[in-house]
C-alpha positions in Angstrom: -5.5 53.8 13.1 -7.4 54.4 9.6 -9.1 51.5 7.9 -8.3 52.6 3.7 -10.8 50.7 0.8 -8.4 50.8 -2.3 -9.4 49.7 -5.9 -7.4 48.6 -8.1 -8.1 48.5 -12.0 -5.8 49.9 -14.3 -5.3 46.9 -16.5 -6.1 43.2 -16.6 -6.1 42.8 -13.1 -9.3 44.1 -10.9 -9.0 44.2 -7.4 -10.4 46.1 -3.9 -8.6 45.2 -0.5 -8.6 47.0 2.9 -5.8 47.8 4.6 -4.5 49.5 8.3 -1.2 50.8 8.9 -0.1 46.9 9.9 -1.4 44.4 7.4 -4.4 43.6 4.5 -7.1 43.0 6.3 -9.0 41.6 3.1 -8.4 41.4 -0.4 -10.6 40.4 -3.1 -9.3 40.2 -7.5 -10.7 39.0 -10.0 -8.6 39.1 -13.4 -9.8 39.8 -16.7 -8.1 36.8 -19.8 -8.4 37.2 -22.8 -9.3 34.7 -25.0 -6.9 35.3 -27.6 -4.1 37.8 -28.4 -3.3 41.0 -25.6 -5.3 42.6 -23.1 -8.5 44.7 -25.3 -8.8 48.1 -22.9 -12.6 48.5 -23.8 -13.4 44.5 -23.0 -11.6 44.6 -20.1 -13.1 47.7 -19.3 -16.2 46.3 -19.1 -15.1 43.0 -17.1 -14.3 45.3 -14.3 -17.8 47.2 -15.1 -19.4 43.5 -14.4 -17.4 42.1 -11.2 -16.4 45.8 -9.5 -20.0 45.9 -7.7 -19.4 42.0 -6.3 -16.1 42.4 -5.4 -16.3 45.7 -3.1 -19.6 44.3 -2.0 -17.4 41.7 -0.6 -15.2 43.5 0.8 -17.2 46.0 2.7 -19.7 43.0 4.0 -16.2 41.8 5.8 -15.3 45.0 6.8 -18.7 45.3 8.4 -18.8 41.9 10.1 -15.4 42.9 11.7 -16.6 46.6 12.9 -14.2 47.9 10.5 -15.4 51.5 10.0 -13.7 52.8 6.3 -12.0 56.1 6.5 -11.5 56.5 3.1 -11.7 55.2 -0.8 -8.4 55.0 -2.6 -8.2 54.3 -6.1 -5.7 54.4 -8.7 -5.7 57.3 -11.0 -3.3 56.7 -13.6 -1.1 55.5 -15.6 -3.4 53.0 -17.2 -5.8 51.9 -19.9 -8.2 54.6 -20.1 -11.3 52.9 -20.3 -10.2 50.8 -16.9 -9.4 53.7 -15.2 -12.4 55.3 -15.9 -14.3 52.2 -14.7 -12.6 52.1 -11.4 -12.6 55.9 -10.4 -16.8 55.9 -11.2 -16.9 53.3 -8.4 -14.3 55.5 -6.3 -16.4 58.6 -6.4 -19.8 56.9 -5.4 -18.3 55.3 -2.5 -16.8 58.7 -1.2 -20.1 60.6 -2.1 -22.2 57.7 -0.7 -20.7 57.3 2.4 -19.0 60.8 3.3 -15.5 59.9 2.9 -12.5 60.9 1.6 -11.2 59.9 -2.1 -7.9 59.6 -2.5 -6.1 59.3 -5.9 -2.8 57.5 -5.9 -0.3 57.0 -8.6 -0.2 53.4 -9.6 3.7 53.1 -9.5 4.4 54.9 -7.1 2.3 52.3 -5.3 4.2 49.5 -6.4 7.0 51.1 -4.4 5.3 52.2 -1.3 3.7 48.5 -0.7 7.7 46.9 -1.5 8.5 49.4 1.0 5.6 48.3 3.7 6.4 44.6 3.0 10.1 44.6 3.3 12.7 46.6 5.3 13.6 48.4 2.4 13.6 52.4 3.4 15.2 54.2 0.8 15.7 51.7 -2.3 16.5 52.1 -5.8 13.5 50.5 -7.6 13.4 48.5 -10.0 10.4 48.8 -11.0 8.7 46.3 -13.9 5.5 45.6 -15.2 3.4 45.5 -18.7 3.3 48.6 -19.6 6.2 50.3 -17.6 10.0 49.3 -16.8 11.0 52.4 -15.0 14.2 52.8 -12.4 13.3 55.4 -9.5 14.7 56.9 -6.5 13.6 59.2 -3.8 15.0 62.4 -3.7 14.1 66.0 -2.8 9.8 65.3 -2.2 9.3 63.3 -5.2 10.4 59.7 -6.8 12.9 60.4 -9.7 12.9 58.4 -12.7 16.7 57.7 -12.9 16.5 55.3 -16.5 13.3 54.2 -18.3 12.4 52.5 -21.6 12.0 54.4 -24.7 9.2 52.2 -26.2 7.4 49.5 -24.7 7.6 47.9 -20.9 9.3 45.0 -20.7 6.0 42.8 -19.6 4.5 44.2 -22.8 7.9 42.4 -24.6 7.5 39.7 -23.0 3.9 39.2 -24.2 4.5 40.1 -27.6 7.1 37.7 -27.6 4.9 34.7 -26.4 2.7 35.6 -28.8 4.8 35.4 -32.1 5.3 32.1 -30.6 1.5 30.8 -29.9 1.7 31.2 -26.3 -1.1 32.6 -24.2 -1.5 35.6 -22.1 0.5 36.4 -19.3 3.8 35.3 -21.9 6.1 35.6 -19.5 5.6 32.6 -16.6 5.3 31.0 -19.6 8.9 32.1 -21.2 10.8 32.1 -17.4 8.9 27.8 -17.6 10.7 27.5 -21.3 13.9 28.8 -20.6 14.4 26.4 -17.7 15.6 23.9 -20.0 17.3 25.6 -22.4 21.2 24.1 -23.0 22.6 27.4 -25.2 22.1 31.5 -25.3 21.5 32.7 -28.7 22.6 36.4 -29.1 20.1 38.6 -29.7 20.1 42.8 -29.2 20.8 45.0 -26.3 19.9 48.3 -26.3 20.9 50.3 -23.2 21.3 54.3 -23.6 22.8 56.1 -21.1 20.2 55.3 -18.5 18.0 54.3 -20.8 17.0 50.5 -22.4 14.4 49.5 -25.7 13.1 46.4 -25.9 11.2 46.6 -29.4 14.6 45.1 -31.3 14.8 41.9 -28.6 11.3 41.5 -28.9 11.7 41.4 -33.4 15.0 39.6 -33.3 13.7 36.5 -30.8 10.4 36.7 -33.3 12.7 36.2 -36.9 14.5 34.1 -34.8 12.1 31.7 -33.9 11.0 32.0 -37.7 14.4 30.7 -38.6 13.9 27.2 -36.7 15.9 28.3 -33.2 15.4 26.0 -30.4 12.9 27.2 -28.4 13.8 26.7 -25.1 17.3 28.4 -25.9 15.3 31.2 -26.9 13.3 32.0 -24.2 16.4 31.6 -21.8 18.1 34.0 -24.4 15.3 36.6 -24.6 14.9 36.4 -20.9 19.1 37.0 -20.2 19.3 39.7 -22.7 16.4 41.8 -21.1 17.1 41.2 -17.6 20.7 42.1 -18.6 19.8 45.7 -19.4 17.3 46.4 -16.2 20.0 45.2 -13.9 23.0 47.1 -15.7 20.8 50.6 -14.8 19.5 49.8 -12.2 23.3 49.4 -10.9 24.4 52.4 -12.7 21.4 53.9 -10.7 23.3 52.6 -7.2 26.7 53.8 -8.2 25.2 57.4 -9.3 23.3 57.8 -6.2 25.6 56.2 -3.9 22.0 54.1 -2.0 22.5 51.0 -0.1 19.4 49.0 -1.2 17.9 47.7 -4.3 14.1 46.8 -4.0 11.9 44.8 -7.0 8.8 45.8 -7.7 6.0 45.3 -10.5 4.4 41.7 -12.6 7.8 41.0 -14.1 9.3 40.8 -10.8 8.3 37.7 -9.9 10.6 36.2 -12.1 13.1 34.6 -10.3 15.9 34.7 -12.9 15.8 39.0 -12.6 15.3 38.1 -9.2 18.7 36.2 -9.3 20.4 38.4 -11.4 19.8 41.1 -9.3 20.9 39.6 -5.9 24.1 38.9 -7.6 24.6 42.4 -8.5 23.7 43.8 -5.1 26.0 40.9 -3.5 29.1 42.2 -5.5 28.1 45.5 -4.3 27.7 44.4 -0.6 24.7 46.2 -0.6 20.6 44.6 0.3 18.3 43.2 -1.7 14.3 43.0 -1.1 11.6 41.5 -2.6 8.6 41.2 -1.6 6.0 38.3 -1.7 4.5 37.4 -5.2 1.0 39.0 -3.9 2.1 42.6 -3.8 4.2 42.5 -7.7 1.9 42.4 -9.7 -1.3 44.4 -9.9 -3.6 44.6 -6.4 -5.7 46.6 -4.7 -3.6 46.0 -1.4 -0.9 48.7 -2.7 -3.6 51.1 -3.6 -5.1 51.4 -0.3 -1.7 51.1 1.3 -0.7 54.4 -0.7 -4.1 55.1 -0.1 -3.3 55.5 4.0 -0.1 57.1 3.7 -1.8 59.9 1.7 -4.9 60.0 4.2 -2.2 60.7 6.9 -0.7 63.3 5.0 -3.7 65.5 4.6 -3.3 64.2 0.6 -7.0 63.8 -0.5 -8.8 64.1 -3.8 -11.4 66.9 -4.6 -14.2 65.2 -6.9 -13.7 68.0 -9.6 -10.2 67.3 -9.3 -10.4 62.9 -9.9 -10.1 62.9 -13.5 -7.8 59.8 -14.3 -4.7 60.3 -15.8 -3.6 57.4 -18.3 0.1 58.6 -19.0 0.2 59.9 -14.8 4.2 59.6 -14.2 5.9 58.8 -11.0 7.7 62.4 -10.8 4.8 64.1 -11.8 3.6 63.0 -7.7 4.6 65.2 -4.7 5.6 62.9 -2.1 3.8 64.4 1.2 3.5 61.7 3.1 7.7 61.5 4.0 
C-alpha cells in the first residue's frame, strides 16, 4: 500500500490531497477568484505561490498525526497556464529532493479519467471529458488514451465563461448559466458546429453575445446556449461509442457537473443500452485527489520523474502519455 502527496495547480483551482489505492485520505484547495473578468495566469500564479506552503503544510501535519509515511510527490505537469504550473512543480521537486522521494509527473487529463475511473465502475469508457480549457473525447486503445474528437478553438468551460461575461456574470459562468436556463420557456437557435469528430464553440459563444445585444430573453438564452453546446459533445461522444463499438460512457472535467449534459447524456447511453458513470462533484473539476491518484498508478508502474526531466508542459496532450500503468 503506497501513501501518494499529489498537487494540483494548473489553473484557478490549487489543491494537495493524499491518497492510497482505496480512498482520499485528506484533501486540502484553496481556489484562486478573480475579481473581475477571466482567470490572470500570472495573479493566479502567485495565489498558489502564497497558499501552496499552508496547504501541503496541512496536509503533511495529518499525514503525520496518522503515521502516514509519503511514498511519493505527484504533481501535474501539463497542460496548463504556464506560470501555475511552474508554481506547483517548484513545490513538487523540493518535496522529492527534501524528503528522498519519488516525483512523479502526471498528465492533467488523463487524471480526470483515471480518478472517474477509481470513483465509478467504469473500466474502459469513452470519456467525455470537459473543462475550461479543454473539451476532448478519449478512448483507451493500444497503451495510450486516444483523442477520438476535440474542439478546434476554445474549451467549452472557456465558452461558457466568455459567455457569462458578455452578460455581466461573474466567474465560474457556467453554474451561473445551467441556474438561468432553469426557467427559460423557449430555445433560440443559435450555431452548431460539429466536424467530423470535431465541434467549435467560438460562433455559439458570438451568436448568444449579439444575441443578448438584440434584447433576447435571458433565461431562454442560457437554456439555448447550454442545449446547443451540450448537443455537439453528446453527438461525438456517441459517434465515439458507435466507432469503437465500447459499452460505457464516463463524464469527466468542471463542465461535468452540469446536470443538463449530465441528462443529455444518460438519454443517449439509455437509447444505446449501454452505462453511464459519473462521478461525485469533488473529483470533476480540478483537485489534487486525481493527481495523486494518477500519481499511485504511475508509482506502481515503475513511471517516475527524473528532476532534469520535470519541466512542465503547458500544451502536454493526453496521447502524447504512455499508459504503463494497464
Amino acid at each position: 500500500m503506497a501513501f501518494v502527496l499529489g498537487i494540483e495547480g494548473t489553473a484557478w483551482n490549487l489543491g494537495a490531497a493524499v491518497v492510497d489505492d482505496d480512498c482520499v485520505l485528506v484533501e486540502k484547495m484553496d481556489a484562486y477568484l478573480p475579481t473581475s473578468g477571466g482567470i490572470h495566469p500570472r495573479d493566479a500564479a502567485q495565489h498558489h505561490a502564497d497558499v501552496i506552503i499552508k496547504l501541503i503544510r496541512e496536509v503533511l501535519t495529518f499525514a503525520g498525526e496518522n503515521d502516514l509515511k509519503i511514498d511519493a510527490v505527484a504533481f501535474s505537469q501539463g497542460p496548463g497556464l504556464g506560470p501555475c504550473l511552474r508554481t506547483v512543480a517548484t513545490a513538487a521537486r523540493a518535496i522529492s529532493l527534501g524528503f528522498d522521494i519519488p516525483l512523479v509527473g502526471v498528465n492533467h487529463c488523463v487524471a480526470h479519467v483515471e480518478v472517474g475511473i477509481w470513483r465509478t465502475e467504469a473500466s474502459d469508457p469513452i470519456t467525455l471529458y470537459v473543462s475550461g480549457a479543454n473539451s476532448q473525447v478519449l478512448a483507451y486503445q493500444s497503451g495510450k488514451y486516444r483523442i477520438l474528437g476535440e474542439t478546434l478553438d476554445i474549451g467549452v468551460g472557456n465558452a461558457f465563461d466568455k459567455f457569462a461575461r458578455s452578460i455581466g456574470l461573474a466567474h465560474p459562468g457556467g453554474p451561473r448559466i445551467e441556474e438561468l436556463a432553469s426557467g427559460a420557456e423557449g430555445y433560440i437557435e443559435l450555431p452548431y458546429t460539429v466536424k467530423g469528430m470535431d465541434f467549435s464553440f467560438t460562433g455559439l459563444t458570438t451568436a448568444a453575445t449579439e444575441a443578448h445585444e438584440k434584447g433576447a430573453n435571458l433565461s431562454d438564452l442560457c437554456h439555448s446556449f447550454q442545449e446547443t453546446a451540450f448537443a455537439m459533445l453528446v453527438e461525438v461522444t456517441e459517434r465515439a461509442v458507435a466507432h469503437t463499438g465500447k459499452d460505457e460512457v464516463l463524464l469527466g472535467g468542471g463542465v461535468g457537473a452540469n446536470r443538463r449534459l449530465q441528462k443529455m447524456l444518460e438519454i443517449m447511453c439509455d437509447g444505446r443500452g449501454i452505462d453511464f458513470y459519473v462521478p461525485e462533484n469533488r473529483f470533476l473539476g480540478d483537485n489534487a485527489a486525481m493527481i495523486a491518484h494518477l500519481g499511485n498508478l504511475q508509482l506502481k508502474a515503475g513511471d517516475v520523474t527524473a528532476i532534469e526531466e520535470s519541466a512542465v508542459k503547458p500544451g502536454f496532450r493526453p496521447d502524447d502519455v504512455q499508459v504503463t500503468w494497464k
